[in-house]
C-alpha positions in Angstrom: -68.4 105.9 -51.5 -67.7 109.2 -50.4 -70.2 111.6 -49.0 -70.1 115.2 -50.2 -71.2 118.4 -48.5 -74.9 119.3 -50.5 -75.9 122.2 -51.9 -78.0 123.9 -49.2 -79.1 126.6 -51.5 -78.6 129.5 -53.6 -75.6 131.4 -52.5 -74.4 129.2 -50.0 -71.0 127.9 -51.0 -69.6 126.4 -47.4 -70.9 125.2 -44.3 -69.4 124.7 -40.9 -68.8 122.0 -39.0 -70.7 121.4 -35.8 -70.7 117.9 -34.7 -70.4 114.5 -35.7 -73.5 112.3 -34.7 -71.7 109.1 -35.1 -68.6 108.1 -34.9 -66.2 105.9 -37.4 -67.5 102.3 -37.6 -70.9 102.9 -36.3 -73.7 101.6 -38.6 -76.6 103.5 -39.4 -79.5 103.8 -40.9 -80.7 106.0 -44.5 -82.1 109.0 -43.9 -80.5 109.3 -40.4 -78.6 112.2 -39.8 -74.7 111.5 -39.8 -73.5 115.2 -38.9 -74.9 118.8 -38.0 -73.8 121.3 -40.4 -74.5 125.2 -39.9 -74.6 128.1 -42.5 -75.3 131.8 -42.1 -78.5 131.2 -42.9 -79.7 128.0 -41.2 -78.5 124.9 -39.1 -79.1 121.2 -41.2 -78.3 117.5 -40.8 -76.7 115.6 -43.7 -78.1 112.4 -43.8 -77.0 108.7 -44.4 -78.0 108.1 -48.2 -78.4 104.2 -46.9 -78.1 101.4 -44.6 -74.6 101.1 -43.9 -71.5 102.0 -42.1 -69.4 105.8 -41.6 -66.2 104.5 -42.6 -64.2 107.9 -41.7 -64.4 111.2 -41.3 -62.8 113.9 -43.5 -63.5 116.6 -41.3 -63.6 118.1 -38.0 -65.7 120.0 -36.2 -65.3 123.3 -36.9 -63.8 123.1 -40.2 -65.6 125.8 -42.8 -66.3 122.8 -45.6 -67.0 123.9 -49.1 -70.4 122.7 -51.2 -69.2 119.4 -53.1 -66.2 118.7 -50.6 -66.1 115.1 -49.4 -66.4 115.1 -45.8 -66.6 111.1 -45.0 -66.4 107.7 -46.3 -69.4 105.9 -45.9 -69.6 102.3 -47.0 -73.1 100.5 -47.9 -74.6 97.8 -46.4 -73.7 94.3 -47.6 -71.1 96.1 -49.8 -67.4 95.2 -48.3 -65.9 98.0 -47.5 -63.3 99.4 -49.6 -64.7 97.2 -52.4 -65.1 99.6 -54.8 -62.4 102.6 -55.4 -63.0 105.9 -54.1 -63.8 108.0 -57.1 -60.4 109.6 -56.5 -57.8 110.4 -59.6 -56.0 107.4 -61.2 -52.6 108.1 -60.0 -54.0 107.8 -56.6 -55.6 104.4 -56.6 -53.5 101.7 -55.4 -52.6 99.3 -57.9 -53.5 95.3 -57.4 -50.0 94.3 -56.5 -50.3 96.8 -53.8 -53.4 95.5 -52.6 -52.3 91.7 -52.4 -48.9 92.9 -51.3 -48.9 92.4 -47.4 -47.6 95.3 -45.7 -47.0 96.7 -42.4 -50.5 98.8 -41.1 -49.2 101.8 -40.6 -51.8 104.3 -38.2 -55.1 105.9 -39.2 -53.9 109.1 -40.9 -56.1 112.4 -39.4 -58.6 113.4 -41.8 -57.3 116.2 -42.6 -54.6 114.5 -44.0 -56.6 112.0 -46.5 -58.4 115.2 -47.7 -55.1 116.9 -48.4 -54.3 113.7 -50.1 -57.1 113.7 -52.3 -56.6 117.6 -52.8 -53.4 117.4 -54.3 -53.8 115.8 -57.9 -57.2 117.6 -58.4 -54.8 121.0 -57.3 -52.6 119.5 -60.2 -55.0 119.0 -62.7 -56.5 122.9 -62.7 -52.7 124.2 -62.8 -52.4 124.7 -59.3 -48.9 123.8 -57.8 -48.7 122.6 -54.6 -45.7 125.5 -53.5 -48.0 128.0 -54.1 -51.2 127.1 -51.9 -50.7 127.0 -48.2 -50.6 123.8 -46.6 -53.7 122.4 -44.7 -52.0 121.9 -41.9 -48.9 123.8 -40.6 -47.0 124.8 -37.5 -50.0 122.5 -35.9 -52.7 125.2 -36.8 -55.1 123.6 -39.6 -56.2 125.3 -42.5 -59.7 124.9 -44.0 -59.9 124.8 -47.5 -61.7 128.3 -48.0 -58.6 130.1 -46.0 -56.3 128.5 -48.0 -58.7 129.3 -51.1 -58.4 133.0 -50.1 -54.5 132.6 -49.2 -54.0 131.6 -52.4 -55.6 134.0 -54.3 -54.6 136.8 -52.6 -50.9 135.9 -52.6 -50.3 134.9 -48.9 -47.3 133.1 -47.9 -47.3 130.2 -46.2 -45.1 131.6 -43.3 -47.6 134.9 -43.6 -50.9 133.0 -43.2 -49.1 131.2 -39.9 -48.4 135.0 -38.5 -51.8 135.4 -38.6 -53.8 135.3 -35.4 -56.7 133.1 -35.6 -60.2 133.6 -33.7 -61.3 130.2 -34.3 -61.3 127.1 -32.4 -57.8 126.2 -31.4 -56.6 129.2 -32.7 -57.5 128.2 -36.4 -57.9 131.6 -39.0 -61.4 132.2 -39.8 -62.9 134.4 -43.1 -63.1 137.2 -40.6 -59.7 136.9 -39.9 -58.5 136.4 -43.2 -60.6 139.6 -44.9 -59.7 141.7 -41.7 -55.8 140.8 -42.2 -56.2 141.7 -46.1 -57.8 145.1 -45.5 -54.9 146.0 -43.8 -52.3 144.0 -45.3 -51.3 147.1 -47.9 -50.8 149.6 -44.8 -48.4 147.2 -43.1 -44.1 147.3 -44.2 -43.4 144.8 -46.5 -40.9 143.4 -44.6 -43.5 142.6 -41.7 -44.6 139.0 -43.0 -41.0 138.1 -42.7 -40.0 139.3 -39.8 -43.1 137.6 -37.9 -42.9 134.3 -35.7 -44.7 131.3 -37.3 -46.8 131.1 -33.9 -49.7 133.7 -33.7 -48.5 136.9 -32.0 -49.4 137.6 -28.5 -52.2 140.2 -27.8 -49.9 142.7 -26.6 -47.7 142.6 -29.5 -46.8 146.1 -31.0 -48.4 146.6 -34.6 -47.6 149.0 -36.9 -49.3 152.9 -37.0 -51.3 152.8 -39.6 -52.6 148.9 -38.9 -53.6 150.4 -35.1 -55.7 153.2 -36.3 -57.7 150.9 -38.7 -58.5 148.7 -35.8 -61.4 149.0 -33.3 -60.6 150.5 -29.8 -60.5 148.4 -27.1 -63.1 148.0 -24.9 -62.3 149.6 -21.5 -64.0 146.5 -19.2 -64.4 147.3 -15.1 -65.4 144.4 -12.7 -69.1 145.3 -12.9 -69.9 144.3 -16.5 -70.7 141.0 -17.9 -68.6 139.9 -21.1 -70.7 137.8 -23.3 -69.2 135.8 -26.1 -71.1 135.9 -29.4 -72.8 132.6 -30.8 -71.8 131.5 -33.8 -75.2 132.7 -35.7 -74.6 136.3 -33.8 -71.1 136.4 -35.4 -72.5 135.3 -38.6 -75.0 137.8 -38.6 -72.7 140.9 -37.7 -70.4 139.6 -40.7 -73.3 139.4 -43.3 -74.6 142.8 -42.3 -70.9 144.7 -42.3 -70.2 143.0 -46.0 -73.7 144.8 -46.9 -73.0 148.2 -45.7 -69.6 147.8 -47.1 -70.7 146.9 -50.8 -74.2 148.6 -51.3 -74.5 152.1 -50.8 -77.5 152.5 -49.0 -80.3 155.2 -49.5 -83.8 154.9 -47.9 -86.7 156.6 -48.5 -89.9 156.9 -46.4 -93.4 157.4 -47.2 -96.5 157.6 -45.2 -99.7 155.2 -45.7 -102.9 155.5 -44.5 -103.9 151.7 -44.2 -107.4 152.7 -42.5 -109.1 150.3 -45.0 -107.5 147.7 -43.7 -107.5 147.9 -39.7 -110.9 148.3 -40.1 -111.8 145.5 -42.9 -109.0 143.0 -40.5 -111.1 143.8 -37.4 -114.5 142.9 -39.0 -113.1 139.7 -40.3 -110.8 138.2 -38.4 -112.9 136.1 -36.7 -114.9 135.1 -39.2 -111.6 134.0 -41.3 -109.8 132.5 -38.9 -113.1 130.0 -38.4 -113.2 129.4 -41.8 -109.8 128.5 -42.8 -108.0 128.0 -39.3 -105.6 130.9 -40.0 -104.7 134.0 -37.8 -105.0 136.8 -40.0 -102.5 139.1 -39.2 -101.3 142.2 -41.1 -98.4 140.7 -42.8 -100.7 139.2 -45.7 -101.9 142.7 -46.9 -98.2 143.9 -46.7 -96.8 141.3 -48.6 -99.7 141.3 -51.2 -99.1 145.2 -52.0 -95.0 144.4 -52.0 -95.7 141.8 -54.7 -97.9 143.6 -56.8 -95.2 146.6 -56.5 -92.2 144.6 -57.5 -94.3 143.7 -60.2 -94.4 147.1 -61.7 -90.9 147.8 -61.1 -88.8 144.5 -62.3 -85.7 146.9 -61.1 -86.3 146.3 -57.7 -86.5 142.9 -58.0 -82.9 142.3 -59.0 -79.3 141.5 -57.6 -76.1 142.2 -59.1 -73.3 140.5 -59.8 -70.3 142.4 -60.6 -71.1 145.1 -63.0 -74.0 143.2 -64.7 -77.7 143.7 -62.9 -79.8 140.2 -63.0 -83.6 140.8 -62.8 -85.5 138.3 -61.6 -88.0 136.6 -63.1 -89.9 134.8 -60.0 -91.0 137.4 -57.1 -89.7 135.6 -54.0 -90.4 137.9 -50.5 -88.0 136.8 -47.8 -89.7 137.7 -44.1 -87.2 139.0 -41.7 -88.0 137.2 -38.2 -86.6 137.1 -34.8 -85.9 133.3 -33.6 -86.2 133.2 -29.4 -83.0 133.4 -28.9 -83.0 137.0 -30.3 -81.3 136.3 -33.5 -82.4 137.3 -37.4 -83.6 134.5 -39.9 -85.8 135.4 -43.5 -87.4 132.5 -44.8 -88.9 133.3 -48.1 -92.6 133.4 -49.8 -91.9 132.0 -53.3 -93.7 132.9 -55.8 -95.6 135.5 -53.5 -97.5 137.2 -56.2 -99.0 134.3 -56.8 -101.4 133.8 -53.6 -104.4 135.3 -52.7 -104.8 136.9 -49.5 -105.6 133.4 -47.8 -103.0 131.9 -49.6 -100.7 134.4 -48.1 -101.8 133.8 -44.2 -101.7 130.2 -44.5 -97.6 130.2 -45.7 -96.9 133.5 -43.4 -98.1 131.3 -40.5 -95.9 128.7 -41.1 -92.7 129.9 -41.5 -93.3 132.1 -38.8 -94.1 129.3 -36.7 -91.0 127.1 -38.1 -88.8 129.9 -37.9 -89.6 130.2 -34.0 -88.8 126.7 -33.5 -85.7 126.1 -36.0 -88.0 124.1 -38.3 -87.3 125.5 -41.9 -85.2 123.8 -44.0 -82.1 125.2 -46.2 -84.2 125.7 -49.4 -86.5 127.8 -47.5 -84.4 130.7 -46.1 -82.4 131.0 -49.4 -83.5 132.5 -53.0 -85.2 135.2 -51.8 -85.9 138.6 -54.3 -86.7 141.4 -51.8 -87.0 141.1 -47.9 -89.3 142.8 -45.9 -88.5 143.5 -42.2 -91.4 144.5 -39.9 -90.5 146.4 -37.1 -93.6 147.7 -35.9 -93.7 144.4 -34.4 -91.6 146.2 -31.5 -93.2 149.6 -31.6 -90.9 151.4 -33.9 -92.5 154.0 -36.0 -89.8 153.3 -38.8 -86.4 152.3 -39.5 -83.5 152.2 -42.0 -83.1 148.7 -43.0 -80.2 146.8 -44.2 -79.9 145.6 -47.3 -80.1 141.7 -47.4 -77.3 140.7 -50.0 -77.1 139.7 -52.9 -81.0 141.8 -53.1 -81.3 145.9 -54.1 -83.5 146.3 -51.5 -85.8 146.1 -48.7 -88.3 146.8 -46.7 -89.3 148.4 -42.9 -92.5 148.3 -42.3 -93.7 151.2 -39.1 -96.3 150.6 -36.3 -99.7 151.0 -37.1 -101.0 154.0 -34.8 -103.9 156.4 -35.2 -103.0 160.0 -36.0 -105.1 162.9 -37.0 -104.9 163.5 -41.1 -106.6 165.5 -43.9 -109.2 163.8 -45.7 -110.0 164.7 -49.2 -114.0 164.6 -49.1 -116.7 165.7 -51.7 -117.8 168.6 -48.9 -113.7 169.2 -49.0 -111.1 168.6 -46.7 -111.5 167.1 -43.3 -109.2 166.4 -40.3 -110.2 162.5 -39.4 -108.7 160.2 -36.8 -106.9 157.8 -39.5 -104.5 154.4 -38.9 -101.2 156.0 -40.4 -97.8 153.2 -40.5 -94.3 154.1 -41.8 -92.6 152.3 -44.8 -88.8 153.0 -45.0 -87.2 151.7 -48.6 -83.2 151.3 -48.1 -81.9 150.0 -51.7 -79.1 149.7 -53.3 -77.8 153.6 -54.6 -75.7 151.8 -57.5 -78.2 150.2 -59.6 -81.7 152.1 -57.6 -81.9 155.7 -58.5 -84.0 157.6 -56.5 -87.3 157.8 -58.8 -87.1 154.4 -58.8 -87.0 153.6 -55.1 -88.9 156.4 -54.5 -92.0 155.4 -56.4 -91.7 152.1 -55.6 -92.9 152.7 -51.7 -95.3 155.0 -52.9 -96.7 152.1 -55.3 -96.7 150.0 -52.2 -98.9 152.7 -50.4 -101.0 153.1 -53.1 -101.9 149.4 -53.0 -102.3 149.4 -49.1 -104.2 152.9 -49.3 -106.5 150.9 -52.4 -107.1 147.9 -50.3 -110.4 146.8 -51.6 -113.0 146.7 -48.3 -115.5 145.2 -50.0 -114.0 141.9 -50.6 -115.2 139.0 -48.9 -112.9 137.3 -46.3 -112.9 133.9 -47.8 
């Protein structure tokens, strides 16, 4: 049977490759991992489905592997292997003859090469010729199938895509690489594909005007500093955030909220609650109770688009910006958050907190999300200007909590009173959120905060 890559959520449509954790001809166990596979959201395992025996692998580590794509033939216990036919097109299969007919054994192709193999009648079959989509592997560079996915559609030679320095691992082309060569490809002479060596061009290689202006300068680097080479969630991070600023025009708005109420309600119970139901009561739960009730009242906030259609969505699913130890972002997501109480709310807050610290959370967890809201009081800030997390409209910083002198409205008149006063900062998405509407959607959010009701008992 072949083993294909799963879907590890909503929007995630390839995965890469990190390691193999056992190797061709090893038998395992169901439910034990068989390789480590990494999106931009979250690192997984894809497990054996049951006792038996990783025939071969169909990719390497390091290869950017599509959801559904087989990556390994895995044959089940007390089943002989190669018993039953790979669920591969009919032209493909051998035939019995060939089967009994002995034959010389010729060597264990690469895997690259049986998935080429399998690639080329299902190419066939959806009208895809074989001249016109770059080969997997050429001029000993390979190819993974989303490059050649993006080569293809963007109508990029073979001998093009090969002039194309790669970042990757041996020199392979990356996305990055492939969307920051097709930015620039229109400013370049037409003739310079052509005229390019198959092997990627050396660093100091001349490049035409208009390409050099588009690029980044180069960094001037002396003896004294430290050059530190991006992780691969760092690099994934830095792409997802440039694709947002690049497709959502951001606006943000700011309003101020006097969340007195709730300082003074969290200080009186805290104890008390944590006792009771075992949880740390942090402000996060009162945050994300208000946000829900908000996007509640305006559905237009809770949406994505897709092309030029707006989707609204039904469920109200709060994604939780947090910072994992080694200083990178992850958002696992509250589902369904306006459907807790505020206990409910502390218990799940906790968790993924805690799981997010220590790499816990599963694919299903960080993906789906609605809105996101990013907390950076948690470092001091005042406020900030959030970025968008895509597919969403919007999100959400939320400022530090510090005391400030403010007019209170009174029944004697108006006061000046020591108050706890936070910053929320709105950045949404200027092409479907108008300013009224993300405008009086933090001010809703206030209003709940400033409306917390103090009377409530903690459990």
């Amino acid at each position: 049977m072949e083993i294909l890559l799963p879907k590890m959520g909503e929007s995630v449509a390839e995965a890469t490759i990190i390691r193999w954790s056992v190797e061709e001809g090893q038998r395992v166990s169901a439910d034990e991992p068989l390789i480590e596979i990494a999106t931009d959201k979250v690192d997984s395992e894809v497990p054996a489905p049951e006792d038996g025996v990783l025939v071969k692998k169909l990719v390497s580590e390091g290869d950017v592997v599509l959801v559904g794509q087989p990556i390994a033939e895995f044959a089940i216990e007390g089943e002989p292997v190669g018993a039953s036919p790979a669920p591969a097109p009919a032209a493909a299969a051998p035939t019995v003859s060939e089967v009994a007919t002995p034959a010389p054994t010729p060597a264990a192709a690469p895997a690259h090469d049986v998935v080429a193999s399998l690639e080329a009648p299902l190419a066939a079959s959806n009208g895809t010729s074989s001249e016109s989509r770059p080969a997997r592997m050429s001029g000993g560079r390979f190819y993974s199938p989303l490059v050649r996915s993006m080569a293809e559609k963007e109508g990029v030679s073979q001998s093009e895509l090969d002039a194309i320095a790669g970042s990757g691992k041996d020199g392979r082309v990356t996305k990055s690489d492939m969307r920051a060569y097709l930015e620039t490809r229109g400013q370049q002479p037409l003739h310079a594909a052509s005229a390019r060596s198959p092997v990627p061009a050396p660093a100091h290689t001349a490049k035409p005007a208009s390409a050099s202006k588009s690029a980044a300068p180069a960094a001037s680097v002396s003896g004294e500093d430290e050059i530190v080479e991006m992780d691969r969630m760092r690099k994934l991070i830095a792409d997802h955030m440039v694709r947002s600023v690049q497709t959502s025009p951001h606006v943000t708005s700011f309003v101020e909220a006097d969340v007195t109420r709730i300082v003074d309600w969290r200080n009186k119970n805290k104890n008390e609650f944590q006792k009771k139901t075992g949880q740390k009561l942090t402000f996060t739960p009162f945050f994300i109770e208000a946000v829900a009730k908000a996007l509640r009242d305006f559905p237009g906030v809770n949406a994505s688009v897709d092309g030029d259609r707006i989707i609204l969505k039904k469920g109200i699913h709060i994604g939780l910006a947090a910072a994992t130890p080694e200083g990178n972002l992850i958002v696992p997501v509250i589902r369904n958050a306006d459907r807790y109480n505020l206990n409910g709310l502390a218990t799940v807050v906790n968790d993924l907190a805690n799981r997010a610290r220590t790499g816990a959370l599963k694919p299903d967890e960080i993906s789906g999300g609605t809105y996101t809201v990013s907390n950076v009081g948690t470092f001091g800030n005042v406020f900030g200007t959030p970025i968008i997390n895509q597919p969403q409209v919007g999100i959400l910083a939320l400022g530090a909590i510090r005391k400030k002198p403010a007019v209170v409205e009174t029944e004697e008149g108006d006061v000046i009173a020591v108050r706890q006063m936070m910053f929320l900062s709105h950045s949404y998405d200027h092409r479907v959120v108008d300013g009224q509407l993300g405008g009086s959607f933090v001010r809703r959010v206030a209003d709940y905060l400033e409306g917390f009701d103090a009377r409530q008992s903690p459990v």
